[in-house]
N, C-alpha and C positions, 0 to 999 in steps of 0.2 A: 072506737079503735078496732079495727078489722087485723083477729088472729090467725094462724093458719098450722094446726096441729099437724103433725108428719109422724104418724106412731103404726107400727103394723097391731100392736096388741090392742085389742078393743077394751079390758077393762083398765089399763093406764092412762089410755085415750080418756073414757069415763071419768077417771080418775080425775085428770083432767080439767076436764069442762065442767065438774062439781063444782072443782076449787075456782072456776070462774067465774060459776053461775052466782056462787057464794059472797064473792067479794063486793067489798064496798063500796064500790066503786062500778060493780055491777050495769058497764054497757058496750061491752065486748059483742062484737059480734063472730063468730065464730065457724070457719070452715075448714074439712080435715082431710087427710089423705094415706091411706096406707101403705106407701111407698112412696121412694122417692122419687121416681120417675112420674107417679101422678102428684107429687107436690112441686115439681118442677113443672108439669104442663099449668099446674095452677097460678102460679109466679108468672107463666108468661101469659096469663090469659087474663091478670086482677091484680092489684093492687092489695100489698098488705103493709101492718105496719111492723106487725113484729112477727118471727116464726118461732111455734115450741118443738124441736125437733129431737125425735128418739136417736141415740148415740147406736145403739144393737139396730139394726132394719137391714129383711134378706137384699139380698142380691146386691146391693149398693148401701154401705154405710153412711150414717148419717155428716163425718167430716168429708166425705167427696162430695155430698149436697155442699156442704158449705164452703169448698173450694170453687166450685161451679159457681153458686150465687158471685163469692166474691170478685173473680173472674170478668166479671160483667162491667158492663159502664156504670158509673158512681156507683160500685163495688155491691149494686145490683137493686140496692134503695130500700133493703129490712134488715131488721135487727135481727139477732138470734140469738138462740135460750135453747141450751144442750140440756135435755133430760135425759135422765141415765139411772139403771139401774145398779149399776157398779159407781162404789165409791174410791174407787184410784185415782188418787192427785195426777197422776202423770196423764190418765186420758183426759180428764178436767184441762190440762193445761194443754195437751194438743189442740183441743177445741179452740182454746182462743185463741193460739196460735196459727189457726186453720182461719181464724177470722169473727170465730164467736164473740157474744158480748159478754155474758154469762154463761152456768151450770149450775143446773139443781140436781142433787139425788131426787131417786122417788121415794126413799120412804121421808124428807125432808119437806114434800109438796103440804102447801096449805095456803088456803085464800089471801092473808098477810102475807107469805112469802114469795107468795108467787107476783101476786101486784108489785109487790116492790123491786122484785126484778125485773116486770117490763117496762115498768117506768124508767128504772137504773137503767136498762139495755138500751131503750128507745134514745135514751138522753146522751150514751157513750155511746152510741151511731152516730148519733146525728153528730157530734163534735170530732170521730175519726173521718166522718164525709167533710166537714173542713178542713181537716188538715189534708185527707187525699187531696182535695181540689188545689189546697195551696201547693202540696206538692205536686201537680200536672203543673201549676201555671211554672213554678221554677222549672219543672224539666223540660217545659217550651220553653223559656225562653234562655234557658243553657243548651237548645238544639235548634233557634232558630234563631234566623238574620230576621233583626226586625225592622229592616227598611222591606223586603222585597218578597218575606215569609217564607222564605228557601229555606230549607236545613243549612245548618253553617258547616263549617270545616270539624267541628268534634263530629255531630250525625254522619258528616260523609263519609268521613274514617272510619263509625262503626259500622255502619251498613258496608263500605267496601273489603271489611273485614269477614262480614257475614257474605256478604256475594261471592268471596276468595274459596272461601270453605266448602259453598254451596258449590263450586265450578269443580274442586277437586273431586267430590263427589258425584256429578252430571256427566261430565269429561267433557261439561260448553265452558265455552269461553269467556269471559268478562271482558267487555268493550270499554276504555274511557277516552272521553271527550275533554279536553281540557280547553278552555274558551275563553278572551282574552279582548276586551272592546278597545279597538284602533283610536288611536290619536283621542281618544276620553279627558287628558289633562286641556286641552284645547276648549272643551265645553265647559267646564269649571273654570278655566278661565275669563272666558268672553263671556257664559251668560248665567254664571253661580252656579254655586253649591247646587242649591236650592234646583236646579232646570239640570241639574246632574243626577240629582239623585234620582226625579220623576224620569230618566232616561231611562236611569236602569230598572224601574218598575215595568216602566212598557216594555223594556227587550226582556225583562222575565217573561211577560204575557206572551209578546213574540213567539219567543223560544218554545214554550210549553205545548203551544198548539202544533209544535213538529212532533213533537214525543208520543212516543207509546203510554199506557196507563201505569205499566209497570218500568219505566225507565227514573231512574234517581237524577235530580237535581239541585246543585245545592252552590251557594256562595262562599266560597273562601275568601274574599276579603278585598275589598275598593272595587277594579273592574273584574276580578278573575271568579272565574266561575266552573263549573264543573258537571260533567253529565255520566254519569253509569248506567251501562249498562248491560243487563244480567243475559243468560242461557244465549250468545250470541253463535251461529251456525258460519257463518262467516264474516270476513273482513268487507263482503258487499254490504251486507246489513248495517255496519255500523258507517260506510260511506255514503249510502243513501239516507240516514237520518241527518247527519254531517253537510251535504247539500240541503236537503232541504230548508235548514237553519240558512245556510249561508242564500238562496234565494229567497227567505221572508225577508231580508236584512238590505234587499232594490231597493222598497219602498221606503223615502225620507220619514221618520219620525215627527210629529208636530209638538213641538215644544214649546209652551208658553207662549203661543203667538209664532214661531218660528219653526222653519224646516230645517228639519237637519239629519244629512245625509252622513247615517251610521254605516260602518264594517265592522266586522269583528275576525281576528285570526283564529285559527281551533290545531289543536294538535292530538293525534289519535294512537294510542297503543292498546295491544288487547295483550291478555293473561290467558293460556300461557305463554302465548308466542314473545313476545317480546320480553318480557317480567316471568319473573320466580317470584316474588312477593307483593305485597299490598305498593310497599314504600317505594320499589322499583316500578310498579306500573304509574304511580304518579308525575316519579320522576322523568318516565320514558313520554308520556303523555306532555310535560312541559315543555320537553328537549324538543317534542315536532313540532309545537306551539311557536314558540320562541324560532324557529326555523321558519314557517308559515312568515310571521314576523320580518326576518330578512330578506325574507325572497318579495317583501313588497304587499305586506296583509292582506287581509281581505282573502283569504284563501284555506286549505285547511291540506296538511300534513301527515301522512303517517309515518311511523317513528323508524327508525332505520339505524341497524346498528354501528353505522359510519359516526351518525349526526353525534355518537356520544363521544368518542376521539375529540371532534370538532369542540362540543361544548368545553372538554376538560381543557383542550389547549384555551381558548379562549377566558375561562376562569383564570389558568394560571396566569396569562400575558394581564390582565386585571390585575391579582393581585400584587403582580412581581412591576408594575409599573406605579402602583401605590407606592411603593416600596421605592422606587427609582425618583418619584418623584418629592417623596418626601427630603430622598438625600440631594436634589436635585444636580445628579449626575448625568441625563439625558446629553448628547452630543450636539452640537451644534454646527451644521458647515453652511457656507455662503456663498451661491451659484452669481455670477454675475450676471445682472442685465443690462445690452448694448441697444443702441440706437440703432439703427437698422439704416439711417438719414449719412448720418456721421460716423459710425465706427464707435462711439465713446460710452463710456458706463457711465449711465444712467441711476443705478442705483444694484442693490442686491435681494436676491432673493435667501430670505431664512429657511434651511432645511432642516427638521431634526431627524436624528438617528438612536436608535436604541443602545445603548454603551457598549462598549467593547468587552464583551464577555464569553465564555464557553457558550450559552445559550442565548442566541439571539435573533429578534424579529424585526420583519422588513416594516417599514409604514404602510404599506397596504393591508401589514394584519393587525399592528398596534391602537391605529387610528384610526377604525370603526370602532373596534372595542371600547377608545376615549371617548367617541361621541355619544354610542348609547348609553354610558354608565357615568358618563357628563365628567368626565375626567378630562374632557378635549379643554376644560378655561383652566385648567390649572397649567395643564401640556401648553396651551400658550401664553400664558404669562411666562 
C-alpha cells in the first residue's frame, strides 16, 4: 500500500513512519512531503492510496489540500487521515466535511491505531467514490436528452441563467437560437419513429460542426432545439452562425435507405436588446421561430418587437374560438352559385363569420390560426 505523509515537522513525520514501520501488517511503502504544494506535485506525479496529512502546515493548511484533492475528477482517487496536534472536535469535523475520511490526534498515534484507520479510510473512499459516480450518472441523466446527448431543457435554463449574469457583468450580449425541424411529423409518419429519431441524431451532428467550442446546445423536447450563445459583439455573429446551420441543412439526409430532404426554421433574439430576462429571451427567440415558420420555413428570423402584438393577438383569436366553438355560435351565411350556361343556382357556397360581438375577426385572421392549431375540423364540422 503506497502512503504519502504531508507533515512540515520532521519528528511527527518520524513519529509517523515508526508507527508504520511497526505495524503488522508492516508493507507500506512510504513517501513524504513537507508541504503541501510539494504533496500536491506528488499526487500529480504517482499514485497513492491513502494520505496522512498534517492539519497546522505553513503557507497553505492542510483542509485546502483536501479541498483541492477533492476538487478533482473521482474526487481525486486517495483517502485521507487528518493528523493533528489539536484536539478540537469542530476542526476534526471540518476535516471531513472538507472531504477527509478520518482524524487522529498525535498524541493518540500508535501502530494498532493507525492501521486501522487506513484500512477504515481506504474502505469509506472507496464506497463514497460509488456513490459520487452513482451521483454523476443521476445528474447526467437529469441534464441530458438521451436520444441525442444534448443538455435538455433543465441544463439549458441553468446555463442561460449563468450566461444572463455573466453578460450583465461583460456588458456582451447573449445570442439565442431557437430551432424548430420543418414538416418532422411527415417523417414519423411515413417512415417511423424509429427513421425519426436517427434524424434527429444526424441534424445534432449537423448542427454542431456549425458552432463554436464555446456555444451551448441543447434539446428541449420532440423537434425543438436550442442554441446559446455567450460574449456575443454583434447581431452579425449571431446571423453568420444562423446561416451556416441553415446551409449544412442543402444536403438531403440518408435515412435508413432513403433521402430526405430536411429544413429547419430558427428564430433569433439577443439579451439585452430584445429581453430583460432569461424567460423573455426565450420567449422572444420562439416568437421569430414561429414567424420563420409563417413566412414559409426554411429560413431564420430575428425577433422584432411588432412580431409580439401579432403573437398575443393570435393567442387570443385561439383561445376565444375554443370558446366559440365549443358554444357553437360561429355565424353561418350562404353566397350563391350560378351557372354562368343558364343564369340558375347551382348550389351554395358555406361561408363562416366570427359572431357578432364587440371584438371581432375577419377569416383571413381566424382561419390560419384554425389550421395550424388544427381547430380548422372542428371549424368545419
Amino acid at each position: 500500500m503506497r502512503i504519502l505523509i504531508v507533515d512540515d515537522d520532521e519528528i511527527d513525520s518520524a513519529l509517523v513512519k515508526r508507527a508504520l514501520s511497526t505495524s503488522l501488517q508492516n508493507s507500506y511503502e512510504v513517501k513524504e512531503a513537507d508541504s503541501v504544494a510539494k504533496g500536491l506535485a506528488l499526487i500529480e506525479a504517482e499514485t497513492f492510496d491513502v494520505i496522512l496529512l498534517d492539519y497546522h502546515m505553513p503557507e497553505v493548511n492542510g483542509i485546502e489540500m483536501i479541498i483541492d484533492i477533492r476538487s478533482r475528477p473521482n474526487l481525486g482517487n486517495t483517502a485521507i487521515i487528518v493528523i493533528s496536534a489539536a484536539q478540537d472536535s469542530s476542526i476534526a469535523l471540518n476535516c471531513i466535511e472538507a472531504g477527509a475520511q478520518d482524524f487522529i490526534t498525535k498524541i493518540d498515534i500508535s501502530h494498532v491505531k493507525l492501521h486501522q484507520a487506513i484500512i477504515h479510510s481506504k474502505k469509506r473512499f472507496e464506497m463514497e467514490q460509488r456513490m459520487h459516480e452513482s451521483y454523476l450518472a443521476l445528474k447526467n441523466m437529469a441534464e441530458t436528452d438521451q436520444l441525442t446527448g444534448l443538455h435538455n431543457r433543465y441544463y439549458f435554463d441553468e446555463t442561460l441563467k449563468f450566461m444572463i449574469a455573466n453578460s450583465d457583468r461583460s456588458k456582451l450580449s447573449v445570442g439565442m437560437l431557437a430551432l424548430d425541424l420543418d414538416d418532422f411529423k411527415h417523417v414519423n409518419d411515413s417512415l417511423g419513429h424509429h427513421a425519426g429519431d436517427q434524424l434527429l441524431v444526424d441534424l445534432v451532428g449537423r448542427v454542431k460542426e456549425c458552432l463554436r467550442i464555446n456555444d451551448g446546445f441543447a434539446r428541449l423536447g420532440g423537434d425543438e432545439f436550442a442554441i446559446t450563445l455567450a460574449n456575443v459583439h454583434s447581431v452579425e455573429e449571431v446571423n453568420m452562425i444562423a446561416n451556416r446551420i441553415l446551409t449544412s441543412f442543402q444536403k438531403p439526409f440518408l435515412i435508413e435507405g432513403h433521402r430526405i430532404k430536411c429544413t429547419i426554421s430558427m428564430g433569433a433574439a439577443l439579451y439585452p436588446n430584445d429581453a430583460d430576462s432569461r424567460v423573455q429571451l426565450v420567449k422572444c427567440a420562439d416568437i421569430a421561430m414561429y414567424r420563420a415558420k409563417q413566412n414559409g420555413k426554411n429560413a431564420l428570423r430575428f425577433y422584432e418587437s411588432h412580431y409580439q402584438n401579432e403573437f398575443n393577438r393570435r393567442f387570443l383569436i385561439q383561445s376565444e374560438m375554443t370558446e366559440i366553438l365549443r358554444k357553437s355560435s360561429f355565424r353561418l351565411f350562404y353566397q350563391p352559385v350560378f351557372c354562368a350556361h343558364n343564369d340558375q343556382i347551382t348550389g351554395v357556397e358555406a361561408l363562416i363569420r366570427w359572431p357578432d360581438s364587440p371584438k371581432s375577426y375577419t377569416p383571413d385572421e381566424f382561419i390560419p390560426v384554425a389550421e395550424e392549431t388544427r381547430l380548422i375540423h372542428d371549424l368545419g364540422q
